[in-house]
C-alpha positions in Angstrom: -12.4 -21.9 39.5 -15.7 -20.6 37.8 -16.2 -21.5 34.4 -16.2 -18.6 32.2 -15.8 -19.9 28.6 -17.6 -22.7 26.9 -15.5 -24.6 24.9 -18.2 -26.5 22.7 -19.3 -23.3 21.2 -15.8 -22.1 20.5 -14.9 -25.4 18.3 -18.4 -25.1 16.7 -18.1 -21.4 15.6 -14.4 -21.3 15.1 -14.3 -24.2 12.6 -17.2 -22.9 10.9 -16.3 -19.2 10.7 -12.5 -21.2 8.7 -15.2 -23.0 5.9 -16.6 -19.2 5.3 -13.5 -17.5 4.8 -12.2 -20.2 2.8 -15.9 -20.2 0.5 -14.6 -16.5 0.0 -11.5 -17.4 -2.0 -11.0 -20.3 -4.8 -11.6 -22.5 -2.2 -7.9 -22.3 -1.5 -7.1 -20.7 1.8 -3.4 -19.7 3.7 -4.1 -20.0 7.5 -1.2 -18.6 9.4 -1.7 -20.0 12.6 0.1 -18.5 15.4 0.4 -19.6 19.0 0.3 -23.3 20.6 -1.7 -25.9 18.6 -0.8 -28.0 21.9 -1.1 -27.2 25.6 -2.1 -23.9 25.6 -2.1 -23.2 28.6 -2.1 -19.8 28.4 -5.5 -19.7 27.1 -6.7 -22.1 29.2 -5.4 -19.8 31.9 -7.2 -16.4 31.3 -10.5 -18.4 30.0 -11.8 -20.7 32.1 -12.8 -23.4 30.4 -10.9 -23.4 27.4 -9.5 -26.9 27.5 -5.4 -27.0 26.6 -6.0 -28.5 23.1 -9.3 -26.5 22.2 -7.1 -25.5 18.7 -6.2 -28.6 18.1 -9.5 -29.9 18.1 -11.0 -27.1 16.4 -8.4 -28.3 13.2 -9.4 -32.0 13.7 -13.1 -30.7 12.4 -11.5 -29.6 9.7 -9.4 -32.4 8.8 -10.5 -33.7 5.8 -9.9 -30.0 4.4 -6.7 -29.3 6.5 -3.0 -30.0 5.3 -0.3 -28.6 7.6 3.0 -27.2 6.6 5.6 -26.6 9.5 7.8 -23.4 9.1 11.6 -22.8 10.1 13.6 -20.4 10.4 16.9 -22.1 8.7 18.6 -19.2 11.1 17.3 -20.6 13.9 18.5 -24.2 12.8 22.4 -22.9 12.9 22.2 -21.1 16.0 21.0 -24.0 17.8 17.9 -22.4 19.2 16.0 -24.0 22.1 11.8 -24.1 23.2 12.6 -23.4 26.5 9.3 -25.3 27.4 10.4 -28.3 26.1 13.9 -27.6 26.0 14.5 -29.2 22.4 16.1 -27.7 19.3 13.8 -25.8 16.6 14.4 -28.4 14.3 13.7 -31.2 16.8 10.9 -29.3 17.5 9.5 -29.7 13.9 9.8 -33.2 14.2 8.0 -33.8 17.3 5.3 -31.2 15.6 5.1 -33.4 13.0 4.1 -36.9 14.8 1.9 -35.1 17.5 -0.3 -33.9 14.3 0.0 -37.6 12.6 -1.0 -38.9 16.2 -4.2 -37.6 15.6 -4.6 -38.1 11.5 -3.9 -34.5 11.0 -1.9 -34.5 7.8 1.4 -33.0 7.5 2.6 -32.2 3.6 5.7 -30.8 4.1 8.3 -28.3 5.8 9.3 -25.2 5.0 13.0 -23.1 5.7 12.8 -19.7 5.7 16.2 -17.5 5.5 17.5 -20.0 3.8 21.3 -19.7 2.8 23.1 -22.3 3.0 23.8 -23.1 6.7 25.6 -26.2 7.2 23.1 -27.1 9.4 20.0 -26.1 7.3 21.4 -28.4 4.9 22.0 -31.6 7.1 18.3 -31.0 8.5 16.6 -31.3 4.8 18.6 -34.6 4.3 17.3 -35.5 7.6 13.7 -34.7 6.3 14.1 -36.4 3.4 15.6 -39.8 5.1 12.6 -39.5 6.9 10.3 -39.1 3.4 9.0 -35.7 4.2 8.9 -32.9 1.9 11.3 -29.9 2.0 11.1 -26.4 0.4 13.6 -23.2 0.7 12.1 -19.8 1.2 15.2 -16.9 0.9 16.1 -13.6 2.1 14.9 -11.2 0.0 16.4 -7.8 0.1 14.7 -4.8 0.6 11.6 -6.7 3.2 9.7 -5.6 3.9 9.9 -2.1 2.4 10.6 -2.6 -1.0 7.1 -3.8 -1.9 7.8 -3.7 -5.9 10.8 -6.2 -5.7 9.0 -9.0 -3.0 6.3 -9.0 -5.3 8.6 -9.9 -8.5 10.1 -12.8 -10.0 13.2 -11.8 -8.0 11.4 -11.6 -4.6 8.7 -14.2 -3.9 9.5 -16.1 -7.2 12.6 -17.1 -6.1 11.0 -19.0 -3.4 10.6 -22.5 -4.3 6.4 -22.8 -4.7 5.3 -25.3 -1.9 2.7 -27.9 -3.3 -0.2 -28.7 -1.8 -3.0 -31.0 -2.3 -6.3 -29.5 0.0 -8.4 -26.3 0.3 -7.1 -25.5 3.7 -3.5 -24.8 4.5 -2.4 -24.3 8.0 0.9 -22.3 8.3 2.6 -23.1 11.7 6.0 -22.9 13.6 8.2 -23.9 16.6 8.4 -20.4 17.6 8.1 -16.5 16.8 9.9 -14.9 14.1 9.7 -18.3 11.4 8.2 -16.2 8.6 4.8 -18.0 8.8 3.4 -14.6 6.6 5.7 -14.3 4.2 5.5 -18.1 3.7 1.9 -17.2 3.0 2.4 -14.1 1.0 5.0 -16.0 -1.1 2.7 -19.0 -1.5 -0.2 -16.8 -3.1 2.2 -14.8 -5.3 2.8 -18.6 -6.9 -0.7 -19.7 -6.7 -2.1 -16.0 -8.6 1.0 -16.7 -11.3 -0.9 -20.3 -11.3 -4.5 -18.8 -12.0 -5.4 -19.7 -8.5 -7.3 -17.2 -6.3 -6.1 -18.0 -3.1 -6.8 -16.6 0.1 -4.9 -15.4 3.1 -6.2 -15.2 7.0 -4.8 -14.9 10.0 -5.5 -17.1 13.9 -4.5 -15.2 16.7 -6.1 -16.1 20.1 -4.8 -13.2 21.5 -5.7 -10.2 21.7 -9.1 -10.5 21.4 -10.0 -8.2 18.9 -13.6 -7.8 20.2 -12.8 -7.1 23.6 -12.1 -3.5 25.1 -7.9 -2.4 25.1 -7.6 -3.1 28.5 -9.6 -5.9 29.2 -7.6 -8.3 31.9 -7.8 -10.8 29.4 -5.7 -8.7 27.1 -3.4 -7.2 29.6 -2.6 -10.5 29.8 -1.8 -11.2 26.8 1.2 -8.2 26.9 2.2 -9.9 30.5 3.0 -13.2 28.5 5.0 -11.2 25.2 7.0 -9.1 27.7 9.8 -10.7 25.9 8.8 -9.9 22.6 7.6 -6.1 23.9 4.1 -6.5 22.1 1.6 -3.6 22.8 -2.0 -4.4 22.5 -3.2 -1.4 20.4 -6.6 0.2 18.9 -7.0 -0.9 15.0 -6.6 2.7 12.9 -7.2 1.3 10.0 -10.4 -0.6 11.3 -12.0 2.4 13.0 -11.1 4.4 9.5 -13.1 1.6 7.0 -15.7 0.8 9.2 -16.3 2.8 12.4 -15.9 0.5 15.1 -13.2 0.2 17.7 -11.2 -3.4 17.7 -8.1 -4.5 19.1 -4.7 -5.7 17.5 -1.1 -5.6 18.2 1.7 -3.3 17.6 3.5 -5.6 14.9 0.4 -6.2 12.5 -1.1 -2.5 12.1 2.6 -1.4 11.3 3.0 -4.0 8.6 -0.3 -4.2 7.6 -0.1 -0.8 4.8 3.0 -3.1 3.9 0.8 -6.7 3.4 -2.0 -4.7 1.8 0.3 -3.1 -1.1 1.5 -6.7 -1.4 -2.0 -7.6 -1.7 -2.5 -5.3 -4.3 0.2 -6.6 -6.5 -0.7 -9.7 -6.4 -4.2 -10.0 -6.7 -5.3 -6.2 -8.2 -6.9 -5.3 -5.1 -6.9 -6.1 -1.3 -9.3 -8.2 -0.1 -9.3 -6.5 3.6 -9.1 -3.2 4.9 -7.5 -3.6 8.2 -5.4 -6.3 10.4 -8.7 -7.0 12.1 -10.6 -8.4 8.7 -7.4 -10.8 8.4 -8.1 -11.9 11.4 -10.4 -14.9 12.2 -10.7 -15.6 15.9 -14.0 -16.2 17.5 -12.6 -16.1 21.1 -14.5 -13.1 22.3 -18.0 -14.5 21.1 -17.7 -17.7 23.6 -16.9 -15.5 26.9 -20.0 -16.5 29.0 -18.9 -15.2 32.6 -16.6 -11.7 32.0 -16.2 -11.8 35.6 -14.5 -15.0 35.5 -12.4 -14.3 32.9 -11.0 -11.4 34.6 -9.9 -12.1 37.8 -8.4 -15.6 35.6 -6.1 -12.7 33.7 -5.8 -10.4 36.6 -4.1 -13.8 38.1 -2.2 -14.2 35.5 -0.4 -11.2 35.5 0.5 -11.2 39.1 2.3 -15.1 38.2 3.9 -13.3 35.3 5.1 -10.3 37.2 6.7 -13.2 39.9 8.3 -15.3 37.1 10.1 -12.3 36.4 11.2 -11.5 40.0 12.2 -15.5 40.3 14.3 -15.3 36.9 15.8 -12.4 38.0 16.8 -13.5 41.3 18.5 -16.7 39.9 20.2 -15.6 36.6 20.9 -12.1 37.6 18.7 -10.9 34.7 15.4 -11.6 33.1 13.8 -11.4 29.1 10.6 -10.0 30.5 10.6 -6.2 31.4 9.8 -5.8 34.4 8.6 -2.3 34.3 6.3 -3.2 31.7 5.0 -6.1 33.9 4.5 -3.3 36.8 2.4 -1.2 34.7 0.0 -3.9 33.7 -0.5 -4.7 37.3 -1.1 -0.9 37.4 -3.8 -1.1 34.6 -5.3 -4.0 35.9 -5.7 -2.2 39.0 -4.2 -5.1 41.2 -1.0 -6.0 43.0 1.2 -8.9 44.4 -1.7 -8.6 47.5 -4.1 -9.9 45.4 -2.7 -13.0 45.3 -4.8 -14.9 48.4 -2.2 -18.2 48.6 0.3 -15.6 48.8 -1.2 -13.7 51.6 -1.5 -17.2 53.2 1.9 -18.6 52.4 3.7 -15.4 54.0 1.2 -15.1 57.0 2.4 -19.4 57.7 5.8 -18.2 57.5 5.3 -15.7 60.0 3.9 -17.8 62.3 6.2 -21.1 61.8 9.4 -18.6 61.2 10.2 -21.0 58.4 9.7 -21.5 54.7 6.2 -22.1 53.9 3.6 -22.8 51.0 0.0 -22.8 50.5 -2.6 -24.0 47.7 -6.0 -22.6 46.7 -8.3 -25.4 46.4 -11.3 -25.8 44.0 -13.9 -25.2 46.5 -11.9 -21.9 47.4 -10.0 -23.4 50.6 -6.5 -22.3 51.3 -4.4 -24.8 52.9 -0.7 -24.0 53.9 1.9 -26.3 54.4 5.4 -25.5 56.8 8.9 -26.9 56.4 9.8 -29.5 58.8 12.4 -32.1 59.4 10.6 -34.6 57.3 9.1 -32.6 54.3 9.9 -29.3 52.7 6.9 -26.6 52.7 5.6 -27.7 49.4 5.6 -31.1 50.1 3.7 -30.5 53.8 1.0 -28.6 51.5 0.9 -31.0 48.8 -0.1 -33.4 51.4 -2.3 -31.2 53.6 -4.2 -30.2 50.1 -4.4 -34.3 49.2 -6.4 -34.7 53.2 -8.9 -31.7 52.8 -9.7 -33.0 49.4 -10.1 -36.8 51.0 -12.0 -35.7 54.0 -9.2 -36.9 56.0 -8.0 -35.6 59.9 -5.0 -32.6 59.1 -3.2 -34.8 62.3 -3.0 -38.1 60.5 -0.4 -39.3 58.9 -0.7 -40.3 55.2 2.9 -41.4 55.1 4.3 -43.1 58.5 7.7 -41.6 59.2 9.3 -45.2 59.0 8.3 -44.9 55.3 10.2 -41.6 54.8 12.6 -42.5 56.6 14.7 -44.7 54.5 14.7 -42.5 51.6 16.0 -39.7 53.4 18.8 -42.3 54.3 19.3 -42.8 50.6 19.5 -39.0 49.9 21.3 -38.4 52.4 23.6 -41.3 53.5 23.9 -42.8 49.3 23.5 -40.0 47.6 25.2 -37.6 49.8 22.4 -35.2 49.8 22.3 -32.4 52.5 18.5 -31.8 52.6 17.2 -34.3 54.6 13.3 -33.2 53.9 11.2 -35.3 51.1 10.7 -32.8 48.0 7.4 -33.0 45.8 8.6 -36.4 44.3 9.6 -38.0 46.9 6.7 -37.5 48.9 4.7 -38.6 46.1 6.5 -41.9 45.6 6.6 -42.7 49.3 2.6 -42.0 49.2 2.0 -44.0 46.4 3.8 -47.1 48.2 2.0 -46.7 50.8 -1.6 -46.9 48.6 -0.7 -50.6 48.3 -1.6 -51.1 52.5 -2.9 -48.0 53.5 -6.8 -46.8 52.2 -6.8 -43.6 52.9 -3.3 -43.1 51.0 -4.7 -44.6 48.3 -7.8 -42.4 48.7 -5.5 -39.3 49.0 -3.8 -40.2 45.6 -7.0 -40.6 43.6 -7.3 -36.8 44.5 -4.2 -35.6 42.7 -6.2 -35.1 39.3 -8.5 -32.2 41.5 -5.2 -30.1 41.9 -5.3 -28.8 38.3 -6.2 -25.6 38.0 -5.4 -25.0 41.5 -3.2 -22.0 42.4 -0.1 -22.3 45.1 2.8 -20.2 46.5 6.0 -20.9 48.5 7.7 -18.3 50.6 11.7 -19.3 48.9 12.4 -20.5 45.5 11.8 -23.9 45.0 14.1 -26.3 43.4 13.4 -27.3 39.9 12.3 -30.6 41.1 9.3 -29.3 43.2 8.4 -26.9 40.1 8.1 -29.8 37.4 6.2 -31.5 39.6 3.7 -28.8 40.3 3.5 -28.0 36.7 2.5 -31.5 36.2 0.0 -31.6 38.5 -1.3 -28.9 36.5 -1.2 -26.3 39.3 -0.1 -22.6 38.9 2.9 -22.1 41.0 4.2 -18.8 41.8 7.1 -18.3 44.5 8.8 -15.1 46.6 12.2 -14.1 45.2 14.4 -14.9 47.7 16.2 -18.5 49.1 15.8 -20.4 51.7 19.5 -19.5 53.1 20.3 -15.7 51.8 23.8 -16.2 52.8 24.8 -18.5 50.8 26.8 -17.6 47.4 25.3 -21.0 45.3 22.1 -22.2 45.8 21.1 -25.7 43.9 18.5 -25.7 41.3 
């Protein structure tokens, strides 16, 4: 739970390191802006300290400058593609995107459809967006991309694209998801603006990797552990270390496009204005790392969850996006293993000794406390309220919730609702805690607590159901859980 990134700094040098590259250009700069701008919790994670919104915050120092625009891939809009965090559409994604940026006075100029052809339901989304009064503009396929350098940078290539108007010095190219053409929006954009007499400039905002930190630094091992999906490789810049000498870090996808962007660069403007993905890039991360130590065994964490969300996923579906053998090896470089999980260690060792399902959490101060399955409460529940009395100061033996309280709701599950599980889950316990806060002090003690479990890691012995892992999730905590159910015999298990 060490700190080992400070936050302040990061907004302060980030926002101010944006105003200088966009003082570079004719004060008119393309930020494509990858990763969350919301809960990203990834970051917060691997760096201690970065707080969930630390992007979004940085922006709001720029707001005055800043005008968003949302990008889409009008592919993704007819294949019904879903956030699997938030489990919404693209499209209703890009709607949600654009109140939580109003929310905060960020403003929003318009939305962008890449790939756009025609799809039926490309088509019924821009008349959405315009019900709604928000700006719409249609980038297309352009044949040849990203190879045929001469025709993207023609009349029949990026002018094609319908020019996106914008009214500020800043503008901050983001998306729903991966592979929304956030570059090529940019690329297109200061094809228009040169043909305009406007020098505008490109950059790039990557959190990860962190370009200033060695290959395989946890932190960036970590990185490949969360993109075992997209099968990213962290990778030495060549063309960095050939202009200038000095060894930085970048990822497979922008070093082999980048002799690509830089002939398009060339084109466009007569020259380009950087010499390697690196100089595109302007992320200040690596300079706010205060404790390296910190950071580390945060990401060497980190991969070991990763590795067990694969196992989990696997388990249930039968198959998994992440590579597993890729997952493996970053374990291997990161020189640790599933053992180095301590609430793992703990869970299995409670299991042992209870022969039953069990749980543990990893408290701030660095207590472990476990928690057993029993006929009232299911082993994450037990440690959810075992973790709730050593926060409290309260006696393991006494009981927070009586068993006449629990009682009747296992009557309604089981009696109304025709359950078969008897035991409370997460929710249920917290409910029947919560009503007991009303009479009972020290319940209402114990639930004042529940903000001190973020951050906090925990691991069950089975697979939970997905009821006990939203809840955990919301608490904040970083649950990670053995592959296997609580009854191996049985053909369908209950999510």
């Amino acid at each position: 739970m060490k700190i080992g990134f400070d936050n302040d700094k990061y907004l302060k040098m980030q926002s101010e390191h944006i105003r200088e590259r966009i003082a570079k250009f004719d004060n008119k700069l393309y930020l494509e802006f990858g990763g969350k701008l919301f809960d990203d919790y990834h970051a917060s994670r691997v760096l201690p300290g970065f707080q969930p919104d630390s992007k979004l915050q940085m922006l709001m120092q720029l707001k005055d400058q800043a005008e968003i625009v949302i990008v889409i891939n009008a592919e993704d809009i007819e294949a019904n593609k879903i956030r699997s965090d938030y489990g919404i559409s693209y499209d209703l994604d890009v709607l949600r995107l654009i109140d939580e940026f109003q929310n905060v006075g960020l403003y929003v100029g318009s939305v962008c459809l890449t790939r756009f052809a025609s799809q039926p339901s490309a088509i019924l989304f821009r008349k959405k967006l315009k019900e709604l009064g928000i700006k719409s503009y249609c980038h297309y396929s352009i044949p040849g991309y990203p190879s045929d350098v001469a025709h993207i940078v023609s009349d029949e290539g990026y002018g094609r694209n319908d020019y996106i108007e914008t009214e500020r010095p800043l503008i901050v190219i983001t998306a729903p998801g991966p592979g929304s053409g956030k570059m090529a929006t940019c690329l297109s954009q200061l094809y228009h603006e040169y043909k305009r007499g406007v020098k505008a400039g490109y950059a790039k905002f990557e959190t990860f990797p962190i370009w200033n930190l060695p290959l395989k630094h946890p932190v960036n091992l970590a990185y490949e552990a969360a993109t075992a999906d997209l099968n990213d490789v962290n990778m030495i810049d060549p063309f960095h270390l050939d202009a200038y000498g000095k060894t930085t870090v970048n990822y497979n996808r922008d070093i082999e496009i980048f002799p690509v962007v830089r002939a398009m660069f060339e084109l466009i403007a007569g020259k380009s204005p950087y010499q390697s993905p690196t100089d595109m890039g302007v992320n200040m991360a690596g300079n706010c790392i205060i404790d390296d130590d910190a950071c580390r065994r945060a990401s060497e964490q980190e991969i070991i969850r990763r590795y067990y969300k694969c196992l989990c996923d696997k388990k249930r579906n039968g198959t998994t996006k992440d590579d597993l053998n890729k997952l493996e090896l970053l374990m291997n470089q990161a020189g640790v293993s599933v053992h180095d999980r301590a609430v793992r260690n703990a869970a299995l060792d409670k299991e042992e000794q209870t022969d039953g399902p069990s749980a543990a959490i990893e408290l701030p101060d660095g207590t472990i406390v476990t928690g057993k399955t029993s006929a009232l409460l299911g082993p994450m529940a037990g440690a959810l309220l075992n973790a709730l009395k050593h926060l409290t100061g309260i006696d393991k033996e006494t009981d927070l919730v009586s068993p006449q309280a629990i009682k009747p709701i296992q009557d309604l599950k089981t009696v109304y609702l025709g359950s078969k599980n008897p035991r409370l889950h997460t929710d249920e316990v917290l409910i029947a805690l919560s009503a007991s806060a009303e009479d009972n002090v020290l319940a209402r003690q114990a639930m004042e607590k529940l903000p001190e479990l973020r951050g906090c890691d925990a691991h069950c012995t089975v697979l939970l159901s997905s009821v006990d892992e939203q809840i955990c999730n919301r608490l904040g905590m970083y649950l990670t859980c053995e592959p296997k159910y609580e009854e191996a015999s049985r053909l369908y298990h209950k999510n």
